[in-house]
FIPATOR-260441 format. One record per residue (C-alpha): chain; x, y, z. Coordinates in steps of 0.05 Angstrom, whole numbers, plus 5000, padded with zeros to 4 digits. Example, Ala and Ser with C-alpha at 12.3 -4.5 7.8 and 13.67 -1.06 7.14 Angstrom:
{A, {5246, 4910, 5156}}
{A, {5273, 4979, 5143}}
This chain:
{A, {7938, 1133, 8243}}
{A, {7981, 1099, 8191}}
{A, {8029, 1035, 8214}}
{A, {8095, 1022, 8182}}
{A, {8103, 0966, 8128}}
{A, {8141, 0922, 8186}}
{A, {8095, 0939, 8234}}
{A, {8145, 0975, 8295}}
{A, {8120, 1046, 8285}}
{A, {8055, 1084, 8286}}
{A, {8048, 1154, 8256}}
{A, {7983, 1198, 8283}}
{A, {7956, 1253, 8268}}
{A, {7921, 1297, 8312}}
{A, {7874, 1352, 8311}}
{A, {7857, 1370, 8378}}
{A, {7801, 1433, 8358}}
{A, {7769, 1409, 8291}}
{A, {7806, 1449, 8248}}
{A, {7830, 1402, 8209}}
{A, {7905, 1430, 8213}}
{A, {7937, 1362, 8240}}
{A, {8002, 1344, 8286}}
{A, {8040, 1285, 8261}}
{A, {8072, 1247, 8319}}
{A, {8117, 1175, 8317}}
{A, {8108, 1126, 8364}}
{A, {8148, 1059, 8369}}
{A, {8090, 0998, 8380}}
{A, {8124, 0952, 8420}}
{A, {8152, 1008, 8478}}
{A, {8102, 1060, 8465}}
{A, {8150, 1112, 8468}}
{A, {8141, 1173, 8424}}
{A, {8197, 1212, 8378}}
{A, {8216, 1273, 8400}}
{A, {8201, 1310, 8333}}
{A, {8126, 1332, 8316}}
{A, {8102, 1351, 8246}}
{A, {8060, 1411, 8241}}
{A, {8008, 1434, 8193}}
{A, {7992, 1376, 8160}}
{A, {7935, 1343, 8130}}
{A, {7936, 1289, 8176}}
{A, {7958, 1231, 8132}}
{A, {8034, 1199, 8123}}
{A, {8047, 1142, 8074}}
{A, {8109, 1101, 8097}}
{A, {8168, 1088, 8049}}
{A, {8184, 1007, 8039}}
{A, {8239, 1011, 8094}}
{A, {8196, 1041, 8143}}
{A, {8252, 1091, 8158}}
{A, {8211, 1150, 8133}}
{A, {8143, 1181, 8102}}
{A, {8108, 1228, 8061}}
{A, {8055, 1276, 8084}}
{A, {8016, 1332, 8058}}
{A, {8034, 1401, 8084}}
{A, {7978, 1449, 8089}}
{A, {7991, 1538, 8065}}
{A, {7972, 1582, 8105}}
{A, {7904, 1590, 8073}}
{A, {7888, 1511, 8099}}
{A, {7897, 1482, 8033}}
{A, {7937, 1415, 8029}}
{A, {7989, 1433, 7976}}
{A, {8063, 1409, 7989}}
{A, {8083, 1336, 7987}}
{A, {8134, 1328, 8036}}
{A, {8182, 1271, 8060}}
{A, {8208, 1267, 8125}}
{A, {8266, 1222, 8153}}
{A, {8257, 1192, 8224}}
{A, {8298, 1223, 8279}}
{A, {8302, 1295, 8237}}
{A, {8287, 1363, 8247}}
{A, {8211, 1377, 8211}}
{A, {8239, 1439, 8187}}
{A, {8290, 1405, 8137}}
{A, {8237, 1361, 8107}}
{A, {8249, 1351, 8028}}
{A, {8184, 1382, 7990}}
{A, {8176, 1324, 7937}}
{A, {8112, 1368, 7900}}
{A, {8082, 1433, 7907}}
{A, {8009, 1449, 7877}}
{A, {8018, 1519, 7854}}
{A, {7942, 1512, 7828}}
{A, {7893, 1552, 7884}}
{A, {7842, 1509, 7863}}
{A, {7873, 1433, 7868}}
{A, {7889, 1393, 7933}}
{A, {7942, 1349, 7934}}
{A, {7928, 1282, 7975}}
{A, {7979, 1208, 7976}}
{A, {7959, 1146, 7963}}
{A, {8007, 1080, 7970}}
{A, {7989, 1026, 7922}}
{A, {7966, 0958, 7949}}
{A, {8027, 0928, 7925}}
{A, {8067, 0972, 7967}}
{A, {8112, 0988, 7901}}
{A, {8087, 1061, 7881}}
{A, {8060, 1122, 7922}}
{A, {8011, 1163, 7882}}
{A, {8005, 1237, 7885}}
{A, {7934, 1258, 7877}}
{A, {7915, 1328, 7865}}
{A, {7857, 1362, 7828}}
{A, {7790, 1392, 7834}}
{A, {7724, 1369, 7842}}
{A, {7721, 1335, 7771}}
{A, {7798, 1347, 7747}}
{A, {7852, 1308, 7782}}
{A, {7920, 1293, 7759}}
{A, {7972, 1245, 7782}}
{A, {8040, 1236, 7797}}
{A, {8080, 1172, 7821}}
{A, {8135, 1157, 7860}}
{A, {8174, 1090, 7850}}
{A, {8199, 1053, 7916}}
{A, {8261, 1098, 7948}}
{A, {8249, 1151, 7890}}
{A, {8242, 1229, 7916}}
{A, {8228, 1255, 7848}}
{A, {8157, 1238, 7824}}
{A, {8134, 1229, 7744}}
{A, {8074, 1247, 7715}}
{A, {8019, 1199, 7697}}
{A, {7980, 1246, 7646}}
{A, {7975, 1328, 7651}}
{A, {7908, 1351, 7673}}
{A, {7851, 1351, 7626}}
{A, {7790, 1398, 7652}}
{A, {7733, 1357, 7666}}
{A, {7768, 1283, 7662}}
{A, {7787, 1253, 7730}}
{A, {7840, 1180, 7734}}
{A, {7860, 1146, 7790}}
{A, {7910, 1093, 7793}}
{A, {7914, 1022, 7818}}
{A, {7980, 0978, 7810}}
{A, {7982, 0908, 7779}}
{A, {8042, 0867, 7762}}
{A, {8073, 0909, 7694}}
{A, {8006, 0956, 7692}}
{A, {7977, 1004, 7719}}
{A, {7889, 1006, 7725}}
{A, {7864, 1066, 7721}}
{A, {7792, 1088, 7738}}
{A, {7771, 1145, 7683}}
{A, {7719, 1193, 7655}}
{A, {7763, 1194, 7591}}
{A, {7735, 1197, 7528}}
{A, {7665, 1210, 7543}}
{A, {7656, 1159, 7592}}
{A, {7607, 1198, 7640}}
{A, {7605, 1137, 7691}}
{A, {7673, 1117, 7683}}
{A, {7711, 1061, 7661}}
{A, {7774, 1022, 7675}}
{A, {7839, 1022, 7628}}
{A, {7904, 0996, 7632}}
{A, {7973, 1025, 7612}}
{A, {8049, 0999, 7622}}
{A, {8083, 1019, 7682}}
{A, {8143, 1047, 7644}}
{A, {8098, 1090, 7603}}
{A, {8026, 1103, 7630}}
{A, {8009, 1171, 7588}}
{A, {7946, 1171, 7550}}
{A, {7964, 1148, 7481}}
{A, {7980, 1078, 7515}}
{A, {7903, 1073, 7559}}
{A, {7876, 1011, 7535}}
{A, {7803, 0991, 7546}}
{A, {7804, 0939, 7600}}
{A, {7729, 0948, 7627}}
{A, {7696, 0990, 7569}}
{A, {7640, 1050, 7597}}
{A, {7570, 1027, 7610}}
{A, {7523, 1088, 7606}}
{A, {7472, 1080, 7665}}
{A, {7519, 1039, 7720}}
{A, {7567, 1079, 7752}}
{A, {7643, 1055, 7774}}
{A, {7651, 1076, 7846}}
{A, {7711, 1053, 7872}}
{A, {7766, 1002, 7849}}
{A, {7818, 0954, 7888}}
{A, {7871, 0926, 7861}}
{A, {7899, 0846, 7889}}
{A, {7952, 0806, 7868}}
{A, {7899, 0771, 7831}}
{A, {7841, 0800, 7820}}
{A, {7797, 0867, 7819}}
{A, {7748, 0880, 7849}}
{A, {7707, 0943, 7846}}
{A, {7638, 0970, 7873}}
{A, {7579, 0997, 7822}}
{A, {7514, 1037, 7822}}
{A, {7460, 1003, 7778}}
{A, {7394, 1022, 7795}}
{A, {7408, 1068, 7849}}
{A, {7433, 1009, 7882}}
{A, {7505, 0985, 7897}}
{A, {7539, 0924, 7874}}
{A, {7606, 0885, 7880}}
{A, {7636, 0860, 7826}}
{A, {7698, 0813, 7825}}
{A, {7739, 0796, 7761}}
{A, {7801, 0751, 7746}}
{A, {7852, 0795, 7702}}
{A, {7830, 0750, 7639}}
{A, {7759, 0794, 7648}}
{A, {7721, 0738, 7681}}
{A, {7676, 0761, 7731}}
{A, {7615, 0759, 7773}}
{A, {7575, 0799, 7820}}
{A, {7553, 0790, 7887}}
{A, {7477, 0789, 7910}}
{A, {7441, 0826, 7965}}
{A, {7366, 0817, 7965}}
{A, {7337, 0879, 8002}}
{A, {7300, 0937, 7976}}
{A, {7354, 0982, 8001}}
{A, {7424, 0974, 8030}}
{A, {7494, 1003, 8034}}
{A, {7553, 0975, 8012}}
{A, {7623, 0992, 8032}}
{A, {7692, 0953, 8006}}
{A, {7739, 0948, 8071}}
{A, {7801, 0910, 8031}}
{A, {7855, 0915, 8092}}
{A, {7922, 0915, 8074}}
{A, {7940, 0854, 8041}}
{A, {7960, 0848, 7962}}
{A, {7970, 0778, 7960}}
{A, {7896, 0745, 7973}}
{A, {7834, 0713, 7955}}
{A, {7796, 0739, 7996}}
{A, {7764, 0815, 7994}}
{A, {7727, 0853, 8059}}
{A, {7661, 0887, 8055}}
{A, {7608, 0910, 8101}}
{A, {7537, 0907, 8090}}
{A, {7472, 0944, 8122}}
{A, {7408, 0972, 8105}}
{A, {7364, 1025, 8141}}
{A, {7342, 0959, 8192}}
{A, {7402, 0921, 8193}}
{A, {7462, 0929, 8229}}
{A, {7534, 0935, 8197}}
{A, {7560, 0860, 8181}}
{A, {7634, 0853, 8157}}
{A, {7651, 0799, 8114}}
{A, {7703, 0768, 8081}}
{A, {7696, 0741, 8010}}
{A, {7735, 0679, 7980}}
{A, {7739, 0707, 7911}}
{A, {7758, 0643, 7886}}
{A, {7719, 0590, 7919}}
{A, {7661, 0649, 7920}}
{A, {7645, 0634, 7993}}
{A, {7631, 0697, 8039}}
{A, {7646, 0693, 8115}}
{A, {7617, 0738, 8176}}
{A, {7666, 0757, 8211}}
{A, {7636, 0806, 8246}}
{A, {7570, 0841, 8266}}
{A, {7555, 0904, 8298}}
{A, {7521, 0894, 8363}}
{A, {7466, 0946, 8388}}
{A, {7477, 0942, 8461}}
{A, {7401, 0963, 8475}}
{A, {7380, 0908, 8435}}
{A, {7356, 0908, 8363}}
{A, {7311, 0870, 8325}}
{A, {7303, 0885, 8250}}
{A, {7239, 0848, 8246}}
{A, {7204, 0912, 8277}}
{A, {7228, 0949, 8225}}
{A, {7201, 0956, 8146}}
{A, {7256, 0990, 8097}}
{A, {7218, 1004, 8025}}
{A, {7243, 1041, 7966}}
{A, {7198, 1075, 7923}}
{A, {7207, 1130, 7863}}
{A, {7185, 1196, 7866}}
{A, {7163, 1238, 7804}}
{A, {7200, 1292, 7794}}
{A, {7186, 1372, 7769}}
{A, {7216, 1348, 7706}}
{A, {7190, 1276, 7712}}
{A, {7248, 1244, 7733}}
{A, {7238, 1186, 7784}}
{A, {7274, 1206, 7845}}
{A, {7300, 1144, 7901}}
{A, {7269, 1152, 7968}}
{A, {7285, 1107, 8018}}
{A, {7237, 1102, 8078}}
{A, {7252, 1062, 8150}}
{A, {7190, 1064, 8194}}
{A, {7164, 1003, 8253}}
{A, {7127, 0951, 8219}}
{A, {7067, 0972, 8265}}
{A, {7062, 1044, 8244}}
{A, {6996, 1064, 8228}}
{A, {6998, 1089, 8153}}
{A, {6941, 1131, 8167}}
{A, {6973, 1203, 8143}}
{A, {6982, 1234, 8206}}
{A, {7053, 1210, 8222}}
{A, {7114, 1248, 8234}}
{A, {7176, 1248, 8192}}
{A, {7245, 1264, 8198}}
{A, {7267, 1277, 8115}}
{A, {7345, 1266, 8112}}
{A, {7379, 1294, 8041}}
{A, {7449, 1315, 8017}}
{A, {7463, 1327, 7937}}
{A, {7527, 1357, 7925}}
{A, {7597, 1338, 7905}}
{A, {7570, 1265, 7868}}
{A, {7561, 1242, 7936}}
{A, {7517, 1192, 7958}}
{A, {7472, 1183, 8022}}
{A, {7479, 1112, 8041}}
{A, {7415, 1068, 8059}}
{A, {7457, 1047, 8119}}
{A, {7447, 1032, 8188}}
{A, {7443, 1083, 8247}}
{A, {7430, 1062, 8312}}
{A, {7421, 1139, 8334}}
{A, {7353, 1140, 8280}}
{A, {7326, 1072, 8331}}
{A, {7299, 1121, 8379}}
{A, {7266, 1165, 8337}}
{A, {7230, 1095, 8296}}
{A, {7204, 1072, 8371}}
{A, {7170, 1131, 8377}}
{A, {7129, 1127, 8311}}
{A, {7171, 1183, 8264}}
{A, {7176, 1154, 8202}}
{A, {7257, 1156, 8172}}
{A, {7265, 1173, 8098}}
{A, {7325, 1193, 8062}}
{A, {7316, 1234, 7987}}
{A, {7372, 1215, 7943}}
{A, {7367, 1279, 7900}}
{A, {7399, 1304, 7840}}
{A, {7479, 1331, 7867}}
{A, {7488, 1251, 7889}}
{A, {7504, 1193, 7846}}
{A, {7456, 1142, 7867}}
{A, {7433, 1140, 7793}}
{A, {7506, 1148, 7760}}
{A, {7553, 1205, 7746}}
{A, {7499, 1239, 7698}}
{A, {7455, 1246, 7772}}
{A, {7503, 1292, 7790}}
{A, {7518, 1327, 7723}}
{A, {7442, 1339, 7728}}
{A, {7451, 1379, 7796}}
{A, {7512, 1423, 7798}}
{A, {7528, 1492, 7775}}
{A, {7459, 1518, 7736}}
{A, {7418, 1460, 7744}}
{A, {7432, 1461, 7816}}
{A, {7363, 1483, 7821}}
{A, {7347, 1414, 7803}}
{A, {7376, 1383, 7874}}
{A, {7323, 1437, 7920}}
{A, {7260, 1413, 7864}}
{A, {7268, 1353, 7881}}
{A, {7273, 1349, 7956}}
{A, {7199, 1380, 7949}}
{A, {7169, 1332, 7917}}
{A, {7195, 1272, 7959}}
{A, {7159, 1303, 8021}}
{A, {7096, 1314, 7982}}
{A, {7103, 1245, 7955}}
{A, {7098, 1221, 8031}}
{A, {7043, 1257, 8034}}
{A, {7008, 1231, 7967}}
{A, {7030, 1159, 7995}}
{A, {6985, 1171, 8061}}
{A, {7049, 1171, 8107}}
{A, {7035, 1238, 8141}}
{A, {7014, 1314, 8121}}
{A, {7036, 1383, 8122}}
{A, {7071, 1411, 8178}}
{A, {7082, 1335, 8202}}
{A, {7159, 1335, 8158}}
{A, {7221, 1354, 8191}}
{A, {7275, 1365, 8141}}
{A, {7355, 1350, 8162}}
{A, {7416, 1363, 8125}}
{A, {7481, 1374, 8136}}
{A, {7540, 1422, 8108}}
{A, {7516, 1419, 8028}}
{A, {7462, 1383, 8055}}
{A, {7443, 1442, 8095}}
{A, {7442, 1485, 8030}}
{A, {7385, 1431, 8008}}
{A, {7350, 1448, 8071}}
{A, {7355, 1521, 8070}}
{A, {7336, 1526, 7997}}
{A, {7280, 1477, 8002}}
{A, {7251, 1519, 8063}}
{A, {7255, 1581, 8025}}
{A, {7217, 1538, 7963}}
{A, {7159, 1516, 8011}}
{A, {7161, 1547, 8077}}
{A, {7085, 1517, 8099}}
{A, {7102, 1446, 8075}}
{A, {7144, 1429, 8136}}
{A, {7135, 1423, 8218}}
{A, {7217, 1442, 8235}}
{A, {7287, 1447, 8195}}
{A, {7345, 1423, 8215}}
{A, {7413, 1449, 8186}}
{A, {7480, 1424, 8217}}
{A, {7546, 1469, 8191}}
{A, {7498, 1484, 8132}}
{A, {7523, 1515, 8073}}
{A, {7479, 1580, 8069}}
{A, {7514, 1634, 8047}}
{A, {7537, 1610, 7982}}
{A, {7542, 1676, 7937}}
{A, {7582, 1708, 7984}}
{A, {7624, 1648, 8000}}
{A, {7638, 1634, 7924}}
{A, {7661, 1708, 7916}}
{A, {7712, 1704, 7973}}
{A, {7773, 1670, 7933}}
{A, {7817, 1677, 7999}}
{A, {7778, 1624, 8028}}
{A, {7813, 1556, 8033}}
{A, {7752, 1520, 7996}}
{A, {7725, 1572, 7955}}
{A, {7776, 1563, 7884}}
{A, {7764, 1490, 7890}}
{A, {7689, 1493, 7893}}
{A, {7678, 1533, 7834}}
{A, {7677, 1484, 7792}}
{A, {7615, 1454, 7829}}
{A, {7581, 1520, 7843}}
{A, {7600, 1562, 7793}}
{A, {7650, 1625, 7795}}
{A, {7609, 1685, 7811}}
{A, {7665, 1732, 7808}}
{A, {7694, 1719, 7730}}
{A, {7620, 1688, 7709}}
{A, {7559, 1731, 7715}}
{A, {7518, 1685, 7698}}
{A, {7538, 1640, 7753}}
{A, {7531, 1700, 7799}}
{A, {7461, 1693, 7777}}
{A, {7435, 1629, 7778}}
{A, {7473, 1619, 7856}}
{A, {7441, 1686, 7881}}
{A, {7375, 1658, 7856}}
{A, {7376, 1598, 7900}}
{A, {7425, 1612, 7959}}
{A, {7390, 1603, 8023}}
{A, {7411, 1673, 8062}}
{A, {7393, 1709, 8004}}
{A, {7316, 1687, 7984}}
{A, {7285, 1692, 8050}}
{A, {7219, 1716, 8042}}
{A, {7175, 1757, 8094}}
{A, {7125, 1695, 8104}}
{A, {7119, 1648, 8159}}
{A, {7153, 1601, 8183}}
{A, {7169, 1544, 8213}}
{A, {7216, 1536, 8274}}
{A, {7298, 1515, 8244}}
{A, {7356, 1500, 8287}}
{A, {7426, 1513, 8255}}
{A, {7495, 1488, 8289}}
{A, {7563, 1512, 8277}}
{A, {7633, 1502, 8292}}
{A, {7679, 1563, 8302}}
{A, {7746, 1512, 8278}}
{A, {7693, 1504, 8225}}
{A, {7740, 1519, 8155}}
{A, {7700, 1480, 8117}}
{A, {7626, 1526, 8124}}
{A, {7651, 1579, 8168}}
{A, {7623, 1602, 8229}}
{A, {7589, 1664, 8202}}
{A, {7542, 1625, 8148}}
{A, {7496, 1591, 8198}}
{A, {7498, 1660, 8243}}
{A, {7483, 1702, 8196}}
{A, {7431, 1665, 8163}}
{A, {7394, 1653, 8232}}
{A, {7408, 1731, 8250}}
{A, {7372, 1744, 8179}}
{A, {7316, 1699, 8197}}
{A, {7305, 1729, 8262}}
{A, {7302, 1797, 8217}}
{A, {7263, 1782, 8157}}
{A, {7223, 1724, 8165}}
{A, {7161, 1704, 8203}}
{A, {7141, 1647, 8254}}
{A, {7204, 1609, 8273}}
{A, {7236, 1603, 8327}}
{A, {7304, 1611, 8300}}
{A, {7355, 1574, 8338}}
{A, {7431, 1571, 8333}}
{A, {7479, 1524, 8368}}
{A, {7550, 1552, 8359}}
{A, {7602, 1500, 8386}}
{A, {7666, 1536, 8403}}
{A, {7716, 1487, 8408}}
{A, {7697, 1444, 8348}}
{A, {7696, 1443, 8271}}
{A, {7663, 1415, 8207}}
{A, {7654, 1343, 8240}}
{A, {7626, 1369, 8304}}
{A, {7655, 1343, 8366}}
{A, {7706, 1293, 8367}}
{A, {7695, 1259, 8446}}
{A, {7635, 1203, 8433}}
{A, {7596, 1226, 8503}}
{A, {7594, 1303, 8472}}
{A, {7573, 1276, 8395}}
{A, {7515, 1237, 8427}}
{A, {7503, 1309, 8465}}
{A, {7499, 1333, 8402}}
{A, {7447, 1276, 8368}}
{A, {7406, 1280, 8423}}
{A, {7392, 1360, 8429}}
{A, {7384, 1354, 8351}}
{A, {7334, 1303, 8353}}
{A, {7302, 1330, 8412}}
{A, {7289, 1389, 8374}}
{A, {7244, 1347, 8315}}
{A, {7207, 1313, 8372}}
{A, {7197, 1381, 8402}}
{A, {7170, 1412, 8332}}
{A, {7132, 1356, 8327}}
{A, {7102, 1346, 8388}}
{A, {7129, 1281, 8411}}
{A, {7179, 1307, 8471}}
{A, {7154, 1251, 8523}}
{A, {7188, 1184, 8514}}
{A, {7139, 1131, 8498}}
{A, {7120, 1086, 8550}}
């Protein structure tokens, strides 16, 4: 849902079965009444022109991708909409971006590490290019007075850096240094005020804010606990001193505030309540390092009740992700609260495939060292183990999509090391996924997996991990896999089939499957049905484990 720049019209997307093919509808605020015209086929998003008269949106093909950039007039037929850009590139996505100072609309397309962008000047219909696509080297932009930022892996600069270029001629023989690369803390995200910047890092597996004037002074805010999450919400306003953020850490509860960037005074402006109650005295959030197969020190971050016995019999519910540079936040769920009062113990592996160590974290788990992400999910649940937390067949292990690949691959690894695993829309069947190139996600994910169909080696290496095709004739222990079938994201068939497979080949179990037929990658979208959902997963870990009465 995207408001106008003057604030009288709404435009909303809607996707009513999860399959992320949207409806874009106008409304007028102030009356409520709707346009008759509805936009089809979209990716969900408009960005408004300056006079609020019109919009561009992303059209997806028929294969789901999000490829034509279209512009569409208020009052008009859909059909005659302008196409401003067309991807002809199977494996890029376009996506649109309006700059905080309202005077450009950016054009993002690419892969999962090569993007390329294009701009559009207020009232323009024909975009320029920014700089042609490099393989491997991703930009962004960010507008500032006669400049334009640019967040880059340019020029060897694995964790990115920031540059700056004239507006009237921002190719890459103009990028100037403006924040140089620092090997070891990763640039995360950048945004752009009137007078400042302000942009969010990873030292230390850790984030951190940074503010800084446009003459490069700068400073960084300070959080004191051993793990937290850190989010920049910056609104909509260009012309500020003051930036949003939200904090929270496995025991504390989401707090917005807003940041004087000048005076350097932060505000709470507001706190997330838990209507049950929530105190996060009771709770103990530690962060400890894990050595690796390779001797790397792996992040684990562990939530348990103050009052838990440490006496290595207690159950655990092992959270992990690793794909894409993504990384799992040492946030705040309120969902994870009733799982704590009943004595599981919460930890969350930040394996190789994430960031939370920089860029080179995930260099070190993609394509043929993606071996490295499932090696070191292992050791964090033996390290709970080692630490006197709990013992064998006391671990439930949870991922989701990729993070169900993690799960799936680590069962197959160590099938007696865990009590129950639990894969949501996992990502299972990953040869035969990457060898289907009429799937809408399967050209752009190449460069993350591998191509197995051009590459033999990279038929290799993903057949050797791929969770539906290393199942061994052993025991063991029970999983539970859900699905969506608006799913286009992991498709319906990967969690079946590697369940039916389980049932066929494996030992122990039981094998479970929850196939949701009118929802997709996200699961449901009503809030009564997604706590449905939490609560028959997490009745399933108590169930593994033992626990299913409530405690008294």
């Amino acid at each position: 849902m995207r408001h106008s720049p003057d604030h009288k019209r709404v435009a909303i997307g809607v996707d009513r079965v999860g399959s992320e093919y949207y409806a874009i509808r106008i409304r007028e605020i102030a009356s409520g009444k709707e346009f008759d015209e509805e936009i089809p086929n979209s990716s969900g998003e408009a960005v408004w022109t300056e006079g609020s008269n019109s919009f561009f949106y992303v059209e997806r093909d028929e294969n789901q991708r999000p490829k034509r950039v279209k512009h569409h007039e208020i009052g008009t037929d859909p059909s005659t909409d302008t196409t401003v850009y067309e991807e002809t590139d199977d494996g890029f996505f376009a996506d649109l971006r309006r700059s905080r100072s309202g005077k450009f609309i950016f054009i993002e397309t690419g892969d999962q590490v090569t993007s390329e962008v294009h701009v559009l000047a207020a009232g323009d219909l024909v975009p320029r290019i920014v700089a042609p696509r490099i393989p491997g080297q991703r930009y962004e932009l960010y507008h500032h007075a006669d400049h334009f930022y640019i967040r880059t892996n340019a020029d060897g600069a694995v964790d990115f850096k920031i540059v700056r270029t004239p507006v009237g001629t921002p190719g890459r023989r103009h990028w100037r240094d403006c924040l140089p690369h620092q090997p070891g803390t990763f640039l995360a995200s950048v945004v752009a005020y009137a007078e400042n910047l302000v942009w969010l890092e990873w030292r230390d597996a850790l984030p951190h804010i940074v503010v800084s004037d446009f003459d490069g002074q700068r400073h960084a805010l300070a959080f004191d606990e051993a793990a937290y999450d850190l989010s920049l919400a910056p609104g909509f306003e260009y012309e500020t001193a003051t930036t949003r953020y939200v904090y929270a850490s496995p025991s504390t509860p989401a707090r917005t505030f807003d940041y004087d960037m000048t005076a350097r005074v932060r505000t709470l402006v507001k706190a997330q309540e838990i209507a049950s109650g929530h105190d996060p005295a009771r709770y103990l959030v530690e962060r400890v390092q894990v050595s690796g197969h390779d001797g790397v020190s792996i992040p684990l971050t562990i939530l348990r009740l103050r009052t838990s016995s440490v006496d290595g019999n207690a159950p655990v519910l092992l959270y992990g992700y690793g794909s894409y540079g993504i990384t799992v936040p040492a946030g705040f769920s309120s969902d994870i609260l009733s799982l704590m009062d009943r004595g599981v113990i919460y930890a969350i592996a930040h394996v190789r495939g994430g960031a939370v160590r920089g860029r080179q974290w995930y260099l070190d788990g993609k394509r043929d060292k993606k071996i490295n992400s499932f090696k070191d999910s292992v050791p964090c649940a033996e390290a709970l183990i080692e630490m006197g937390y709990t013992r064998k067949e006391r671990i439930v292990i949870y991922g989701r999509s990729a993070g169900g690949l993690l799960v799936g691959a680590s069962l197959n690894l160590r099938p007696d090391l865990f009590a129950g695993v639990i894969a949501e829309v996992p990502f299972v069947d990953v040869l035969n996924t990457m060898l289907d190139a009429s799937l809408p996600l399967t050209p752009p994910e190449w460069p993350e997996w591998g191509n197995p169909i051009s590459d033999s080696e990279a038929y290799g290496w993903i057949k050797s991990y791929s969770p539906y095709n290393n199942i061994a004739a052993v025991n063991h222990p029970p999983v539970l896999a859900t699905g969506g079938l608006a799913d286009y994201r992991v498709t319906y068939w990967e969690p079946a089939k590697w369940i039916a497979r389980l049932r066929s080949d494996a030992r122990g179990g039981p094998f479970l499957l929850r196939m949701d037929m009118g929802a997709g990658h996200a699961g449901a979208a009503a809030r009564y049905k997604r706590l449905d959902e939490r609560a028959h997963v997490y009745g399933f870990a108590l169930k593994v484990l033992g626990m299913e009465r409530k405690p008294s």
